[in-house]
C-alpha positions in Angstrom: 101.2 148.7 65.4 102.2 151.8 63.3 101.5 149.9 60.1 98.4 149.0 61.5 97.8 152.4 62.0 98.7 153.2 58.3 96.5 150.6 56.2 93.5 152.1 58.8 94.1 155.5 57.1 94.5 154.4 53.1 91.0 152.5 54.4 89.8 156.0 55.8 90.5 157.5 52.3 88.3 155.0 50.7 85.3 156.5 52.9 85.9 160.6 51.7 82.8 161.7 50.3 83.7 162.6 46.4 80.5 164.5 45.9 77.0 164.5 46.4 74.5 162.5 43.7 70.6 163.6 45.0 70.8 163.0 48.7 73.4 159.8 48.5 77.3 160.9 49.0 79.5 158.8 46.9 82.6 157.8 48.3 85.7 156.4 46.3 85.3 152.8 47.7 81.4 153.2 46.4 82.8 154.5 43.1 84.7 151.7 42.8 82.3 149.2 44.1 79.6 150.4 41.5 82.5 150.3 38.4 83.1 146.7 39.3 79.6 145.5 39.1 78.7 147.2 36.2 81.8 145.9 34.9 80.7 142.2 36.1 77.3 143.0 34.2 78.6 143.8 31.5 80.5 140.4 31.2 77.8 138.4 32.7 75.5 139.9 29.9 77.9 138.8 27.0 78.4 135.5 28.7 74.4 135.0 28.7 74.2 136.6 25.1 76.5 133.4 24.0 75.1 130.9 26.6 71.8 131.4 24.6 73.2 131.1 21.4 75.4 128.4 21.5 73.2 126.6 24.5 69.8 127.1 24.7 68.6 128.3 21.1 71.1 126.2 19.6 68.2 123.2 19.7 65.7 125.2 18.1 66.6 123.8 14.7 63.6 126.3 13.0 65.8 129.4 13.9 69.1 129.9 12.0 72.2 131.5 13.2 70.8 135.2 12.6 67.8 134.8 14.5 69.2 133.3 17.5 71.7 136.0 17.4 69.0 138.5 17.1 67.2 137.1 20.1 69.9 137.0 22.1 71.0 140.3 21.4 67.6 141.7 23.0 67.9 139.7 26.0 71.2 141.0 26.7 70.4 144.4 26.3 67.5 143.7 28.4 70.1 142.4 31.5 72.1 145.2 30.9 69.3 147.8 30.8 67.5 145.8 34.0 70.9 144.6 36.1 72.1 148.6 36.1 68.8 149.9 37.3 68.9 147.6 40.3 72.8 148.4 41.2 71.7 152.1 40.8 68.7 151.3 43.2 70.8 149.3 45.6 73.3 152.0 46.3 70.4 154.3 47.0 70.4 156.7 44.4 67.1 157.9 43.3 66.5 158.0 39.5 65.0 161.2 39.7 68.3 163.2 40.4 69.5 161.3 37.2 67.1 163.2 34.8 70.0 165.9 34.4 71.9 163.3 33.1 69.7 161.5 30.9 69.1 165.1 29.6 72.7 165.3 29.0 72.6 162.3 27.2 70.0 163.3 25.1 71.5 166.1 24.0 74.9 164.2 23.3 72.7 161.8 21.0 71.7 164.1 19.2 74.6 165.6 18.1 77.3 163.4 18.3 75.9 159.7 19.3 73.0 159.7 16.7 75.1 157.8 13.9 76.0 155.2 16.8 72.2 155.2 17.6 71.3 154.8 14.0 73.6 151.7 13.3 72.5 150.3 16.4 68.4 150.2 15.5 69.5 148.9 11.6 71.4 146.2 13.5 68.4 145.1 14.9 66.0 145.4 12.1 68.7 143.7 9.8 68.6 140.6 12.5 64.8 140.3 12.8 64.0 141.1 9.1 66.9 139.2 7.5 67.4 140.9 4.5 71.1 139.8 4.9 71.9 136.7 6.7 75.5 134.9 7.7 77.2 133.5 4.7 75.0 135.2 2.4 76.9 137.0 -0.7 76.1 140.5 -1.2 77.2 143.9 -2.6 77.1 147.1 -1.0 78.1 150.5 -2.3 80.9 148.5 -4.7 82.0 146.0 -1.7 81.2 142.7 -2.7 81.9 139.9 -0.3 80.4 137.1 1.9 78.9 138.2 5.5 81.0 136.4 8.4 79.5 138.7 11.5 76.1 140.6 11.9 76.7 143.2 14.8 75.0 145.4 16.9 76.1 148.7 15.3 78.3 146.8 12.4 78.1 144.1 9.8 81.7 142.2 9.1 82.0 141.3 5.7 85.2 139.4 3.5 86.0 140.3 0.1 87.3 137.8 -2.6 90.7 138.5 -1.2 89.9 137.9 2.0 90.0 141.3 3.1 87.7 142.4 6.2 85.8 145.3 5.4 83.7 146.7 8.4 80.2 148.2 7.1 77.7 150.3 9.4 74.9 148.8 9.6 72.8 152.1 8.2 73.6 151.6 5.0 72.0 147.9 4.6 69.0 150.3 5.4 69.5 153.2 3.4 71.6 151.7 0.2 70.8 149.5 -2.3 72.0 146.0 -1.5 72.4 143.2 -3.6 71.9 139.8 -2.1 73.3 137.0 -4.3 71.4 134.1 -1.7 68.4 135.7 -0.7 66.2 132.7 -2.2 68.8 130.5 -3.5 72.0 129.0 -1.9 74.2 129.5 -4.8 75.6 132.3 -6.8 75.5 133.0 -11.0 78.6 133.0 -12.7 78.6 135.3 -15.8 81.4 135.2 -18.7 81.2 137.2 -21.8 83.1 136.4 -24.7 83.6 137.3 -28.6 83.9 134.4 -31.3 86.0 134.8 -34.6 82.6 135.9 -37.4 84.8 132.5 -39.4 83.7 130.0 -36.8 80.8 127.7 -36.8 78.5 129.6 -33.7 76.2 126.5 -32.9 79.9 124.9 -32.1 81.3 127.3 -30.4 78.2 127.9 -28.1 78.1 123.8 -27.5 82.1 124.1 -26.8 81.2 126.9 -24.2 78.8 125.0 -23.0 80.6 121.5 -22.2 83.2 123.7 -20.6 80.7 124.7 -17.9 79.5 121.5 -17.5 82.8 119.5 -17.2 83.4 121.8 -14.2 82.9 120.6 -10.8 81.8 123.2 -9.2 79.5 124.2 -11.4 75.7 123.3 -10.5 73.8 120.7 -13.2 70.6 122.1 -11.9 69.4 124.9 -12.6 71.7 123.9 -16.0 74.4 126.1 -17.2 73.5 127.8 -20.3 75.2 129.4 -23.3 73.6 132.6 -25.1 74.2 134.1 -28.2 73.8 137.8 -27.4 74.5 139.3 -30.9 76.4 139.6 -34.1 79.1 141.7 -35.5 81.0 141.8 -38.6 84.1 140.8 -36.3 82.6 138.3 -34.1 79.7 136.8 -32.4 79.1 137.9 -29.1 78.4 135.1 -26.7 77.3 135.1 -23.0 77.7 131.6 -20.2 75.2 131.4 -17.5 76.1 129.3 -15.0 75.5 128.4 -11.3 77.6 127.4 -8.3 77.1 126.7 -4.4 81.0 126.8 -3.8 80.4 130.9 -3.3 83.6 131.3 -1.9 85.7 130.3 -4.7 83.7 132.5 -7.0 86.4 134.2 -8.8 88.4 130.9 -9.0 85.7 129.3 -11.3 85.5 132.1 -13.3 89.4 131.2 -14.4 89.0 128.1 -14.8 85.8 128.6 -16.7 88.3 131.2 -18.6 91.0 128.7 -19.3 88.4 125.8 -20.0 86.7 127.4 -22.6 89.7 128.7 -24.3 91.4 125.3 -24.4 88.4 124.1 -26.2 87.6 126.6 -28.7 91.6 126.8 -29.8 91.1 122.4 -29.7 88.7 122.7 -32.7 90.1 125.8 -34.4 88.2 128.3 -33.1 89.6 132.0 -32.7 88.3 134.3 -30.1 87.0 137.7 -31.4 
C-alpha cells in the first residue's frame, strides 16, 4: 500500500504546472508528451522523405535521383511544418501567444542562423535547377571531386583520394563552379608534353596518339586527339586531348597515358624535351 502510495506521488509530479504558455499551463508530463511527438515527427518525416524516394518516385523513370530527392525534400518539410502546427493546436496552445517567439527567432536568424538559412534555400535551388547533379564531376573553390550527396544545407563531395569534403551549399550559388558532366557523361583528359627539336614531330604526335587510343578507358568517340601547340629551339610542345566515362579513375588514366606514351616515344628513339 505504501508503494502504492509512492508511484501515486512521482505521478503527481508529472501534473506540476512548469509555467504558463498564453492561457495553457504546461506540465512536465505535457512537456514530455509534446518532445516525444515532435520527436516521432521528426522520424516519421524522414521515413516519408525515403519512402518517396526509394518507393513512389522511384517509377517515375523521367526524374533522376536529384529531382526525386528534391521533391521529397519539400514534402518533408511540408509534414514537418504541417504535423507541428497540429500538435501545437492539439495541446491547446494558441499561435498567437507564440509571436514572441517567432520574434525571437527572427531575430536569432538574423544574426546567427542566417548562414544556416542561406545554405538551406541554395540547397533547394541547387535540387530544382540542377546545376550540379549526383555523380557529376566538378570543381569548387580548388576542390575537385565527384558529388556522392546533395543535402539540405550541404553538398558531400569525394576527392581523387577519396577524401570527403563537406561544401555549404552557398557557395554552388555564389562561386564559380566547374561542372565536368553538365552536357556530357564523361570527363577530358589533358597531358602536356615536350618533344626532343631532333625528332620527327608528325611521329611523335601519331605515337601520342596511338597511346590514347590503345587505352581502354579512353573514349573512341568524340576521338582522342594530339596537338602540336608550338615550337622551341629545345623542343616541340605537344598537347593530348582525350575523353573518358570511367570519371572516377581519372588520375589513374592520366599515368597510364604518362607511362604509355613514354614507352612509345623511347621504342622509336624519341627523347622527351
Amino acid at each position: 500500500m505504501e508503494t502504492l502510495r509512492q508511484w501515486r506521488s512521482h505521478l503527481d509530479v508529472l501534473d506540476v504546472r512548469l509555467f504558463m504558455l498564453g492561457d495553457t499551463g504546461v506540465t512536465l508530463w505535457g512537456l514530455l508528451l509534446f518532445v516525444s511527438l515532435v520527436v516521432a515527427l521528426m522520424y516519421l518525416a524522414g521515413w516519408l522523405q525515403r519512402w518517396m524516394v526509394n518507393r513512389v518516385l522511384a517509377h517515375a523513370h523521367h526524374l533522376d535521383l536529384s529531382v526525386r530527392q528534391a521533391i521529397a525534400s519539400v514534402l518533408r518539410y511540408v509534414v514537418i511544418l504541417v504535423g507541428f502546427l497540429v500538435i501545437v493546436q492539439a495541446f491547446g496552445i494558441n499561435l498567437t501567444t507564440l509571436n514572441v517567439l517567432v520574434g525571437a527567432i527572427g531575430v536569432g536568424v538574423g544574426f546567427g542562423l542566417q548562414n544556416i538559412i542561406s545554405n538551406w534555400i541554395s540547397g533547394l535551388i541547387i535540387m530544382f535547377e540542377r546545376p550540379i547533379r549526383l555523380g557529376d564531376r566538378i570543381e569548387v573553390g580548388g576542390i575537385e571531386g565527384d558529388v556522392t550527396e546533395i543535402g539540405a544545407r550541404r553538398t558531400t563531395v569525394v576527392t581523387k583520394d577519396d577524401t570527403v569534403v563537406i561544401v555549404p551549399n552557398t557557395r554552388f550559388i555564389t562561386e564559380m563552379v566547374t561542372n565536368w558532366q553538365y552536357y556530357h557523361a564523361y570527363v577530358p583528359v589533358r597531358i602536356n608534353l615536350g618533344v626532343a627539336h631532333d625528332a620527327d614531330p608528325h611521329l611523335a604526335g601519331k605515337l601520342i596518339h596511338e597511346a590514347a587510343l590503345e587505352n581502354a578507358d579512353v573514349l573512341k568517340e568524340p576521338p582522342p586527339m594530339a596537338h602540336l601547340l608550338g615550337m622551341t629551339a629545345a623542343a616541340f610542345a605537344f598537347e593530348l586531348t582525350a575523353w573518358t566515362s570511367a570519371v572516377q579513375r581519372k588520375s589513374a588514366i592520366i599515368s597510364e597515358l604518362n607511362f604509355a606514351i613514354n614507352d612509345k616515344l623511347m621504342a622509336n628513339s624519341i627523347k622527351l624535351g
